[in-house]
C-alpha positions as CSV (number, residue, x, y, z in Angstrom):
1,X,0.0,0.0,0.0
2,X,1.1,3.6,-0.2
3,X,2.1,5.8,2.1
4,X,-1.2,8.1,2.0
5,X,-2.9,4.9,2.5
6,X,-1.2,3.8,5.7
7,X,-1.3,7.4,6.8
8,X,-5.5,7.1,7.2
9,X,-5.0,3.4,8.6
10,X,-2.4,3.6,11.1
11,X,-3.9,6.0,13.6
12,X,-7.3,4.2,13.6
13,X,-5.9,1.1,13.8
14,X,-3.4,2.3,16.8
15,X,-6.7,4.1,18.3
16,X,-8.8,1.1,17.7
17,X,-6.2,-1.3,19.4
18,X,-5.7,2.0,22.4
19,X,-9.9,1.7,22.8
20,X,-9.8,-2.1,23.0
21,X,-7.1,-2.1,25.8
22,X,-8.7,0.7,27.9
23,X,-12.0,-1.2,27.3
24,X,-10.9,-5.1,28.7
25,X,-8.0,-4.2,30.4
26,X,-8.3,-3.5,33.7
27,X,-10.7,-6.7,34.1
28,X,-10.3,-9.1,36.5
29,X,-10.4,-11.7,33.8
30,X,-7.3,-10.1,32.2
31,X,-5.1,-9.7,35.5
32,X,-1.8,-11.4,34.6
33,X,-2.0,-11.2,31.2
34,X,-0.6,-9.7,27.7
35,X,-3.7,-6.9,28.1
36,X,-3.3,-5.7,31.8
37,X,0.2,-5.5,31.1
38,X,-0.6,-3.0,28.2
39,X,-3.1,-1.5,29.7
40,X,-0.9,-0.5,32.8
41,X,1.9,0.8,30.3
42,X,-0.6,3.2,28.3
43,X,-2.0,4.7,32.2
44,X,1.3,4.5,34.1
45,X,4.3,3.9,32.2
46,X,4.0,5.8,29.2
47,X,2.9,8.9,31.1
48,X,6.2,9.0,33.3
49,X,8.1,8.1,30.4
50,X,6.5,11.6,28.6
51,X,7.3,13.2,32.1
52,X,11.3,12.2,32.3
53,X,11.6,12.9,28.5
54,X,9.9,16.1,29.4
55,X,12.0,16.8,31.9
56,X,15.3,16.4,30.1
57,X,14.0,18.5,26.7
58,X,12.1,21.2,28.3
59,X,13.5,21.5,32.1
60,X,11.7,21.2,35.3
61,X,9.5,24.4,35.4
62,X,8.4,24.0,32.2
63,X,7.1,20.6,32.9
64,X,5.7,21.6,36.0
65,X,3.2,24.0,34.2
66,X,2.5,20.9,31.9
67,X,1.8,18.3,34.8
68,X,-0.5,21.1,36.3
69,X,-2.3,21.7,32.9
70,X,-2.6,18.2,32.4
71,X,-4.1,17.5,36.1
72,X,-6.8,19.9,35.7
73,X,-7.6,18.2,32.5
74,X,-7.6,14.6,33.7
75,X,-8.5,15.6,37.5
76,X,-11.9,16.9,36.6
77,X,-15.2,16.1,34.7
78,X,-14.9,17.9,31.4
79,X,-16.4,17.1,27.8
80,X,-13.7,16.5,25.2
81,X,-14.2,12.8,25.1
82,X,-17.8,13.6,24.5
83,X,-16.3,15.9,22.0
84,X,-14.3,13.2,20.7
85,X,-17.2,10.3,20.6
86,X,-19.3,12.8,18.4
87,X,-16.7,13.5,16.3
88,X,-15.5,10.0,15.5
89,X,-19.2,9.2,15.2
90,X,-20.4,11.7,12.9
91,X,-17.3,11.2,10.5
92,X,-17.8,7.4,10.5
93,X,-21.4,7.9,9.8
94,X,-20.2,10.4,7.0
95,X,-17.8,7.6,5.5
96,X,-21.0,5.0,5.8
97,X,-23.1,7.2,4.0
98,X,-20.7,8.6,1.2
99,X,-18.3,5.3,0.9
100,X,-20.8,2.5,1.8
101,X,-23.9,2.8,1.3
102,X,-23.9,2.7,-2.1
103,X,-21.9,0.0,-2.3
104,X,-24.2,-2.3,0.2
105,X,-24.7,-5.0,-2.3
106,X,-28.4,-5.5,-3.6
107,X,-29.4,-8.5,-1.6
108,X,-29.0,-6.4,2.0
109,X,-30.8,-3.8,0.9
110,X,-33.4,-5.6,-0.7
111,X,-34.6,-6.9,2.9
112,X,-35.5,-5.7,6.3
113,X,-32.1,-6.0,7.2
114,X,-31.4,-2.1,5.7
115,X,-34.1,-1.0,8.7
116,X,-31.8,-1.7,11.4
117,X,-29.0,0.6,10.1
118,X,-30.6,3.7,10.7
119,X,-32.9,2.1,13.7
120,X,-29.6,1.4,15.7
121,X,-28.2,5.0,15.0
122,X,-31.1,6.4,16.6
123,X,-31.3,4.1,19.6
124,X,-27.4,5.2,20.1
125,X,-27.8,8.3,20.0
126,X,-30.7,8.1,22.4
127,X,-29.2,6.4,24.7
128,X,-25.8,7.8,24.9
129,X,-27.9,11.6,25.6
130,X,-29.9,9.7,28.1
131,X,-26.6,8.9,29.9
132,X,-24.9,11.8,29.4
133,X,-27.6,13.9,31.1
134,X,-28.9,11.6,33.8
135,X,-28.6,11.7,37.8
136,X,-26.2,8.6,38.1
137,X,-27.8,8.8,41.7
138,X,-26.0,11.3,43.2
139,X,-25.7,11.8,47.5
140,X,-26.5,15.1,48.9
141,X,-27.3,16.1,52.6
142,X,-31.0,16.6,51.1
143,X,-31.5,12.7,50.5
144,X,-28.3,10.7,52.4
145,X,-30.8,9.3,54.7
146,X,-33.1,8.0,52.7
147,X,-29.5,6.8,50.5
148,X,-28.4,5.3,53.4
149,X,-31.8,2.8,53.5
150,X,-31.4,1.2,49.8
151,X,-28.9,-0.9,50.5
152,X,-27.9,-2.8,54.2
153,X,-24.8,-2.5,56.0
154,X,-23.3,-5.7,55.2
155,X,-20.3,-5.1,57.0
156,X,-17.6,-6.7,54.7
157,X,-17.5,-4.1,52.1
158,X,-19.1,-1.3,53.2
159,X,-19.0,-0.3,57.4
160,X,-20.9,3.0,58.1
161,X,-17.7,5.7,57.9
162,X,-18.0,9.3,57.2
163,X,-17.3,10.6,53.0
164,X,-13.9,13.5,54.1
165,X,-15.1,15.1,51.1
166,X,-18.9,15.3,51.4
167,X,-19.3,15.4,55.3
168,X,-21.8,12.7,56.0
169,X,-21.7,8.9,56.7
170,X,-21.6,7.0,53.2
171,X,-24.1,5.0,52.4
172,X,-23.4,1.0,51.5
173,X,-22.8,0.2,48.0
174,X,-21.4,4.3,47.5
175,X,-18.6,5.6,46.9
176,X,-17.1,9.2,46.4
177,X,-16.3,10.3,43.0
178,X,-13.5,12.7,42.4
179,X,-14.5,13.8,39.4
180,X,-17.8,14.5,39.9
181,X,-16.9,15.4,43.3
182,X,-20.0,14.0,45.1
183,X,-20.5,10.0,46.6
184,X,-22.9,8.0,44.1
185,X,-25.3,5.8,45.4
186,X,-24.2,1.9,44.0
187,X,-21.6,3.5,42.2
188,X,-19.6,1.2,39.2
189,X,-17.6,3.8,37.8
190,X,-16.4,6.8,35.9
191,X,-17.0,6.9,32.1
192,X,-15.1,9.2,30.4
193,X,-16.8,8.8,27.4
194,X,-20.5,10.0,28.8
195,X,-18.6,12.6,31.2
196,X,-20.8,11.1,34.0
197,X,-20.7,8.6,36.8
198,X,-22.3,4.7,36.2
199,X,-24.4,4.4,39.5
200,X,-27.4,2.9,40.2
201,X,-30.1,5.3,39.2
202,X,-28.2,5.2,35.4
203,X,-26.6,1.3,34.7
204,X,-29.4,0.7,33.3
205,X,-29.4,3.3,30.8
206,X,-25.3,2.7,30.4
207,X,-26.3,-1.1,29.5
208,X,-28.8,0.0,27.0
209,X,-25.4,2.1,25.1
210,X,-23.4,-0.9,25.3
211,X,-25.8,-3.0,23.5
212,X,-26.8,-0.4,20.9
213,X,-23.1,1.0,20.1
214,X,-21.9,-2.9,20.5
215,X,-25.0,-4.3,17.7
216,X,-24.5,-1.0,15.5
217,X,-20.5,-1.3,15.5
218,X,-20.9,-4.9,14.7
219,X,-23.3,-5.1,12.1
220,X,-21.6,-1.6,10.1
221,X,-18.2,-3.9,10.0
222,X,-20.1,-7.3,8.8
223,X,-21.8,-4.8,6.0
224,X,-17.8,-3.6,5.1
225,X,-16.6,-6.7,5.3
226,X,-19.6,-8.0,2.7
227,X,-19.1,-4.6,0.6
228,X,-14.9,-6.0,0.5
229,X,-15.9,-8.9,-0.7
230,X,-18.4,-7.5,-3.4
231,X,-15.2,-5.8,-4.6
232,X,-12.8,-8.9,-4.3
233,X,-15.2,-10.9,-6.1
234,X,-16.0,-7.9,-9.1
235,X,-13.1,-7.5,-9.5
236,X,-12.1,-11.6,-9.8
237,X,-9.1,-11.3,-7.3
238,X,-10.0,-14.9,-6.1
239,X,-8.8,-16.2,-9.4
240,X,-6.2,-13.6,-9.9
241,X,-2.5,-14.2,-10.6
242,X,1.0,-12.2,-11.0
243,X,4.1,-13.5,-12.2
244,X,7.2,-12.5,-9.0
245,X,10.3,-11.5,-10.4
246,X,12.3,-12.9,-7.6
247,X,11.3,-16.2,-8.0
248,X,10.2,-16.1,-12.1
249,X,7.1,-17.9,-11.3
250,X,3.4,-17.3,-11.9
251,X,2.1,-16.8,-8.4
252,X,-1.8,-16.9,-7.1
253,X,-3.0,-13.6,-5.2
254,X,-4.0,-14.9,-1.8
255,X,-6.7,-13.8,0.6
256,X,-4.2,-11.2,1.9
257,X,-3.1,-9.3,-0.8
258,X,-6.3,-9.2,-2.5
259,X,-7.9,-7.2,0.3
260,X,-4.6,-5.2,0.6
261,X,-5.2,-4.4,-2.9
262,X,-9.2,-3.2,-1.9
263,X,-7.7,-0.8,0.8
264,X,-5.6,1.0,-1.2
265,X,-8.4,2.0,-3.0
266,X,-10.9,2.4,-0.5
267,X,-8.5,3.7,2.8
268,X,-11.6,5.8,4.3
269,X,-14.0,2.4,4.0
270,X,-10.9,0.4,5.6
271,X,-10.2,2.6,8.2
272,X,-14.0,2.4,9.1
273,X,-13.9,-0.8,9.0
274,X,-11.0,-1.9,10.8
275,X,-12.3,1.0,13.7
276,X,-15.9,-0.9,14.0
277,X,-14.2,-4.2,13.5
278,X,-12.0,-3.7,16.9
279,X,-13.8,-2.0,19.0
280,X,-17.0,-4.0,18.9
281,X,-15.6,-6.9,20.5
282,X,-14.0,-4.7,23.1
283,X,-17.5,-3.4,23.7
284,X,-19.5,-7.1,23.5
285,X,-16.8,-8.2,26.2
286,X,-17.3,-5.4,28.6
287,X,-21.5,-5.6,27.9
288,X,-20.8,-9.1,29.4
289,X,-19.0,-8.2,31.8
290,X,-21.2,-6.2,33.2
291,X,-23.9,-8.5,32.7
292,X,-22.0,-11.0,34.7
293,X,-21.4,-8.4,37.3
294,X,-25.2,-7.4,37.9
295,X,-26.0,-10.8,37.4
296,X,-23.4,-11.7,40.5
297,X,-25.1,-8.8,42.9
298,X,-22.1,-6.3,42.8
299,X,-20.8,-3.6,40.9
300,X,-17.5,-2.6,39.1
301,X,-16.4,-0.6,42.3
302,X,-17.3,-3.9,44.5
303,X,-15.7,-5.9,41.8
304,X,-12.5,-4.6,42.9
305,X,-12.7,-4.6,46.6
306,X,-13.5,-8.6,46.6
307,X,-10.3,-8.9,44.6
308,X,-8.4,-6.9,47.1
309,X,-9.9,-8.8,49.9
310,X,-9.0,-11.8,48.4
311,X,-5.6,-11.2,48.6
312,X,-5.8,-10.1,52.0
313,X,-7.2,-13.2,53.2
314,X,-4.5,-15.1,51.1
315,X,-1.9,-13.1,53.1
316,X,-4.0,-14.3,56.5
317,X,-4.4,-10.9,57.4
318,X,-8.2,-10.9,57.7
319,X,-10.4,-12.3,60.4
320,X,-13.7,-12.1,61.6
321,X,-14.6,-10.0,64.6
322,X,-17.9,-9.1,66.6
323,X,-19.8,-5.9,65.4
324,X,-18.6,-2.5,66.7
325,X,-20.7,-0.6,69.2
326,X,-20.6,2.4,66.3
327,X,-21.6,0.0,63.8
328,X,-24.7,-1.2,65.5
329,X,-26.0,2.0,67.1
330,X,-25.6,3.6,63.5
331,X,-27.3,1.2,61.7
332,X,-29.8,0.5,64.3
333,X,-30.7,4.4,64.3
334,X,-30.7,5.0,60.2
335,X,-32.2,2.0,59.4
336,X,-34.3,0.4,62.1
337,X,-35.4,-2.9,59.4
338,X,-31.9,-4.1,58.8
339,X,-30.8,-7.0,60.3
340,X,-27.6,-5.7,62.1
341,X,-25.2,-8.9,60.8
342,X,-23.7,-11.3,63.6
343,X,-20.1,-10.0,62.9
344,X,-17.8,-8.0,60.7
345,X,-14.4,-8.1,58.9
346,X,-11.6,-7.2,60.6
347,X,-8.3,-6.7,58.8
348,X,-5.1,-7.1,60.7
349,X,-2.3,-4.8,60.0
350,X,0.0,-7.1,61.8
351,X,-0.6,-10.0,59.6
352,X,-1.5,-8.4,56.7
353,X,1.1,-7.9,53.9
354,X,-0.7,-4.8,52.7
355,X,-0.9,-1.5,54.2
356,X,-3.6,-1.5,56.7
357,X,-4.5,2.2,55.7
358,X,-5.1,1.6,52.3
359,X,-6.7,-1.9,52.9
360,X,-9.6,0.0,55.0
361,X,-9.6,2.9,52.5
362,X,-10.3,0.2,49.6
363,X,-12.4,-2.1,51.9
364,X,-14.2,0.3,53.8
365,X,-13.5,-1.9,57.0
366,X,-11.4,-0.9,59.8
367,X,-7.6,-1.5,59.8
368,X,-7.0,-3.0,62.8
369,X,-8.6,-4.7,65.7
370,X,-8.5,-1.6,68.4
371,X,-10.9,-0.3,65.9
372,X,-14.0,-2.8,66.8
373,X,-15.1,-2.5,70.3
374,X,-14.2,-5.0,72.9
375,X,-16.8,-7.7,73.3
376,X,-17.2,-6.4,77.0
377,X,-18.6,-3.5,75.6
378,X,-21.3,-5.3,73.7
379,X,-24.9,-5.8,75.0
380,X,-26.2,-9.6,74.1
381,X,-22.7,-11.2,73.1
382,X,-21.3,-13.8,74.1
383,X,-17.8,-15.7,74.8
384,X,-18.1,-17.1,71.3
385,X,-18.1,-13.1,70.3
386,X,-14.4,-12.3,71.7
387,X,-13.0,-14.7,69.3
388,X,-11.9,-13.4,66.5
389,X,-12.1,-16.5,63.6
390,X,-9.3,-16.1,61.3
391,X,-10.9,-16.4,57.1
392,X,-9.1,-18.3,55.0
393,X,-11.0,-18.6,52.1
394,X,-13.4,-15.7,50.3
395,X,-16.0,-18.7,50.2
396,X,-16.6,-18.1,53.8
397,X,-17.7,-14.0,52.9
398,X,-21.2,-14.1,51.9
399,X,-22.4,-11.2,48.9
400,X,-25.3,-9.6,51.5
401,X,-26.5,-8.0,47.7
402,X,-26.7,-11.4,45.4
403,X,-30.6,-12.2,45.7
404,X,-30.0,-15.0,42.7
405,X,-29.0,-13.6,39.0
406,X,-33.1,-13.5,38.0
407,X,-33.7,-11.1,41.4
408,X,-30.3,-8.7,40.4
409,X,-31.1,-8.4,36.9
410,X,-34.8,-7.6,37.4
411,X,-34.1,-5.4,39.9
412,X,-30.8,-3.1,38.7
413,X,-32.5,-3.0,35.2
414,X,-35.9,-3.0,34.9
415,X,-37.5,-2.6,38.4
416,X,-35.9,-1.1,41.2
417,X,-36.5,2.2,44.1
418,X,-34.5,5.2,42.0
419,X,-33.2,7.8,44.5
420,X,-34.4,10.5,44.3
421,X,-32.7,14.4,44.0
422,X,-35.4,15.2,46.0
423,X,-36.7,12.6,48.4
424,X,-40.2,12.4,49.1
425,X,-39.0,9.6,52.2
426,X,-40.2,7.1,50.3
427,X,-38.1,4.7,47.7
428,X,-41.2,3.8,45.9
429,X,-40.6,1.3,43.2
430,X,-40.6,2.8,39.7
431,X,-40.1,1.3,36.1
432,X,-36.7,2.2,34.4
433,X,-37.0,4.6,31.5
């Protein structure tokens, strides 16, 4: 191919490949392998590598003024990657229109499959404006009591401690959001790409995206793919032939060369497709995901702290211990129907490989023993209370939020009590949107 060819390709397919990193990545699934490693170079190593490189070309105050520039850009909520999604999707839906459409052979539009081109640009669209402007669930002093009754205490994950940032005790399931700089009530995670928090009131809108962006990326790069081989077979490079010089022998054009052939031609059409082609997996794998996820009782934020607790327990530095005096008078107080649970998790600093600080800052459990209240100071316990049972195995941590996979999916996507901006003290349950 030429070089003005590989000029259109070679960005998309290096932002296609960037996407599909970012996307699977940090996964569980992926910890260990070829993709986490990649993924922690693009996020950690490559930006220190820009920063010494920096540092040596342009000097230390110089570089100062970029790190600042560049914190206030990645440190806060701000809209260029909504920007950037609407500008990558109105030129690929420019390219469709001009480059592929009228090259759709006859047969796809000659059936109802040419309805579900403009039917799943639509339902993007919709959707990915619906989760741009929705309330992911966000925690105010107006309605952090009635937050702090939609989910139990299960004290595992989530102990009642007070938000530094926002002032007041965080509810279960919560967690505060730098970037939006307020706690979300079940909160997954930051998306860049919507410039808005994934939280309860909003995954199931976010879900909705996935599967819309994931079956219009998919089917757009089976149409190219088709519209390639309309061209291939036109143009009768199946049964094509050259003669090579090196070898002064008549040689068969393979699969390979034939389509290489098709791209020089058409780069815009390849570039589409090779951008659809890549990240649609990338987005069918993390729809499943968080399928899997919802399906499990937990959330992306949640996902994490199991994993970290995990490894604590592998370490043997955490053990079971009887319910604080804090614990129970809080929870007894905000929400009088919870079932206070017979015991918490404790994590041991002195067993513990991991810093205890950042174990309870991750886990949301207390660091070390002098945290929970002696059993003496406890009304109703007994001896069996003062021991503290060492875990050895995450088996032995029940999910307080896993009410079967029917019960989770039924009630984060379809039915479920909303919180309110405004609470009415009531979580009445309403029908997602």
């Amino acid at each position: 191919m030429e070089w003005s060819t590989w000029v259109i390709i070679f960005p998309i397919l290096l932002f296609s490949i960037a996407v599909f990193i970012l996307l699977i990545g940090p996964l569980p699934r992926c910890r260990g392998t070829l993709l986490e490693t990649a993924y922690w170079w693009l996020t950690d190593d490559f930006p220190v590598g820009v920063k010494r490189t920096a540092l040596r070309i342009c000097g230390r105050r110089v570089t100062q003024c970029i790190g600042r520039s560049v914190g206030c850009f990645v440190g806060t909520a701000h809209p260029f990657f909504q920007a950037l999604f609407m500008v990558l999707f109105g030129g690929g839906l420019v390219i469709f229109v001009c480059f592929a459409w009228p090259e759709i052979p006859g047969p796809y539009l000659s059936n109802t499959h040419h309805i579900f081109i403009p039917i799943s640009i639509a339902l993007t669209l919709y959707t990915y404006f619906k989760c741009c402007a929705s309330d992911p669930g966000r925690i105010t002093d107006a309605n952090a009591n009635l937050a702090q009754r939609m989910f139990p205490y299960d004290l595992v994950l989530f102990n009642p401690y007070p938000c530094r940032t926002c002032k007041f005790i965080k509810p279960a399931r919560s967690k505060h959001c730098s970037l939006c700089r307020t706690c979300i009530a079940g909160m997954d995670h930051h998306c860049v790409w919507i410039n808005n928090c994934v939280g309860h009131n909003n995954i199931h809108l976010f879900v909705s995206f996935l599967a819309s962006m994931a079956s219009m990326l998919g089917y757009g790069s089976w149409l190219i793919f088709n519209i390639f081989r309309g061209f291939r077979e036109s143009a009768q490079l199946d049964d094509a032939w050259y003669y090579d010089y090196e070898t002064r022998q008549r040689v068969k054009v393979t699969w390979f060369q034939s389509y290489q052939m098709i791209l020089a031609e058409q780069p815009f059409l390849g570039a589409l497709g090779i951008l659809m082609g890549l990240i649609a997996p990338a987005l069918v794998i993390f729809l499943g995901y968080a399928f899997y996820l919802i399906a499990c009782g937990a959330t992306a934020n949640e996902s994490d702290k199991w994993s970290d607790l995990n490894a604590w327990i592998e370490d043997g530095g955490v053990r079971w211990g009887p319910v604080s005096h804090a614990n129970r008078v809080f929870i007894e107080s905000s929400n009088p129907n919870q079932r206070i649970p017979d015991r918490q998790v404790v994590i041991d600093e002195e067993v513990s490989s991991s810093p205890a600080s950042d174990a309870a800052a991750a886990a949301d459990t207390p660091s070390t023993m002098a945290e929970v209240d002696s059993p003496s100071q406890l009304e109703g316990t007994g001896p069996a209370a003062a021991e503290y049972g060492q875990i050895t195995s995450l088996e032995e941590v029940d999910n307080l939020y896993d009410h079967g996979w029917s019960t989770n999916l039924k009630y984060t996507l379809f039915w479920g009590p909303a919180l309110p901006a405004c609470p009415d003290n009531t979580l009445d349950k309403t029908k997602r949107d």
